[in-house]
C-alpha positions as CSV (number, residue, x, y, z in Angstrom):
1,X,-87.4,-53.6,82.2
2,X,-86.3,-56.5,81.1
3,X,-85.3,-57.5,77.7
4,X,-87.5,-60.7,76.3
5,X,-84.7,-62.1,73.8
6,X,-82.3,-61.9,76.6
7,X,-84.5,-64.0,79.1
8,X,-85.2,-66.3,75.8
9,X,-81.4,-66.8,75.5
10,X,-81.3,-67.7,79.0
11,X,-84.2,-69.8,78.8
12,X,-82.2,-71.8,75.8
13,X,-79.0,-72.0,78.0
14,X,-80.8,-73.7,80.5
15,X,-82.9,-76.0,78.6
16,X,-79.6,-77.0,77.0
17,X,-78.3,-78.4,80.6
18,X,-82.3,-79.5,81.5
19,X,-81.7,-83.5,82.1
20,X,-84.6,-84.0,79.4
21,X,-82.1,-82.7,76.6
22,X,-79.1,-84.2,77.5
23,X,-80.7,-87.3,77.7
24,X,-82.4,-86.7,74.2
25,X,-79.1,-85.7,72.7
26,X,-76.9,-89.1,74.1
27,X,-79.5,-90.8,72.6
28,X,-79.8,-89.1,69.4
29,X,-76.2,-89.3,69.1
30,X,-76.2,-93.0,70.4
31,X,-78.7,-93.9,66.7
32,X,-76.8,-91.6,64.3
33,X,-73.5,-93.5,65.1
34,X,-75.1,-96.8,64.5
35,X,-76.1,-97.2,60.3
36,X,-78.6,-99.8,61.2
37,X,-80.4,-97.4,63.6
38,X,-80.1,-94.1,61.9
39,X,-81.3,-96.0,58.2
40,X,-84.3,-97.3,60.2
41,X,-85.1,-93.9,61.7
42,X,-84.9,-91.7,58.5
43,X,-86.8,-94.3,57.0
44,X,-89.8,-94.2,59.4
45,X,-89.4,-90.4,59.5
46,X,-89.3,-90.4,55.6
47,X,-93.3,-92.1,55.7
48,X,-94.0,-90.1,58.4
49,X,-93.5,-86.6,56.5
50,X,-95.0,-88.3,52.9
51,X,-98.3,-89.4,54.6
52,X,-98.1,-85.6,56.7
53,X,-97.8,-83.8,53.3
54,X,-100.6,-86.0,51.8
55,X,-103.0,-85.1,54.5
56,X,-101.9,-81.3,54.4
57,X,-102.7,-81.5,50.8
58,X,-106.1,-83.2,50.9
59,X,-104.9,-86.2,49.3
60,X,-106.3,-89.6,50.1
61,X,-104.0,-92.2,52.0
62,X,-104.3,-95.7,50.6
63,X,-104.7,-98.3,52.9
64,X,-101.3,-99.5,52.2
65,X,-99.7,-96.6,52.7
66,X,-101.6,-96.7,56.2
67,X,-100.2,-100.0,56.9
68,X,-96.7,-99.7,55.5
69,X,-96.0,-97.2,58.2
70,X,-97.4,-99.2,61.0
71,X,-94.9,-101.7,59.5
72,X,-92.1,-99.2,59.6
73,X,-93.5,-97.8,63.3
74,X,-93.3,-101.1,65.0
75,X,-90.2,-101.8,63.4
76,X,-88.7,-98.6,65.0
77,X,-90.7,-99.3,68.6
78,X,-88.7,-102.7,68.8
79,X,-85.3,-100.7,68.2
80,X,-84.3,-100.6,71.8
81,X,-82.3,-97.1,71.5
82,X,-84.6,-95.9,69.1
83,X,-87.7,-96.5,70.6
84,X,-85.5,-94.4,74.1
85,X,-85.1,-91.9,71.4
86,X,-88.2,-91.6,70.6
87,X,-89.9,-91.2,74.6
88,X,-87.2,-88.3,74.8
89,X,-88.4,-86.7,72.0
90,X,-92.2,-86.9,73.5
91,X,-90.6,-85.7,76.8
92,X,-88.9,-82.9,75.4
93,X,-91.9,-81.8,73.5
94,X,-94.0,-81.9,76.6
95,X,-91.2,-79.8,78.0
96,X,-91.4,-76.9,75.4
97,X,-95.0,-77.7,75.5
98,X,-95.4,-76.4,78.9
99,X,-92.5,-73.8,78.6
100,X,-94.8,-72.1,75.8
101,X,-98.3,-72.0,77.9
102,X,-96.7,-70.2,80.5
103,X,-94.6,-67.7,78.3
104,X,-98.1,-67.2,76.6
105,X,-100.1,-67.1,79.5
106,X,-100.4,-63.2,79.4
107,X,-101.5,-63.2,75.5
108,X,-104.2,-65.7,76.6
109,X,-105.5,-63.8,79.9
110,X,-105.2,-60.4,77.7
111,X,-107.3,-62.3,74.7
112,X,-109.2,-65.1,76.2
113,X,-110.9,-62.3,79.0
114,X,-111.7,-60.3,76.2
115,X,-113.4,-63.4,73.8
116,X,-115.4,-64.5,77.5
117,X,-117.5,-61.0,77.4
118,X,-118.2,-61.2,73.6
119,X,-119.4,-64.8,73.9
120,X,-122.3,-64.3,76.2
């Protein structure tokens, strides 16, 4: 039988040499050696998680905390490499996205055949 974490392990190796990672981590690499990039990121990232943690706390997001990171997110989008950067990380997300519907395809086929009966 084979061992799970072992296949997980393997599944890491090889989405360490997928094209979709390598790419994402030239890129990455590419903003954190430039200051003007990498300030501008962290910055945009920094709203980002504020205004995430607001919402997850019920809080109420001012209108100019709504626009400020528009402001910060089109300033970002016309950073060339950033804005690359950024499509990688969506890429790679869909990647991992996929990866995980199929590893959990059995959990939902066990489950979701089971929640189908009870529903009717």
């Amino acid at each position: 039988m084979a061992n799970p974490y072992d296949k997980a392990h393997e599944l890491a190796s090889v989405l360490k040499e997928s094209e979709e990672f390598t790419t994402l981590k030239e890129l990455h690499d590419t903003v954190n050696s430039d200051d003007v990039a990498k300030r501008m990121l962290d910055n945009f990232r920094k709203v980002q998680i504020e205004l995430q943690q607001k919402q997850m706390q019920g809080a109420q997001i001012s209108e100019e905390e709504i626009q400020n990171a528009q402001k910060q997110f089109e300033l970002v989008q016309q950073h060339e490499t950033i804005s690359k950067l950024m499509e990688a990380e969506q890429r790679m997300s869909q990647v991992i996205g996929d990866i995980n519907k199929v590893i959990t395809k059995p959990l939902e086929e066990l489950y979701g055949a089971e929640g189908e009966g009870e529903q009717q």
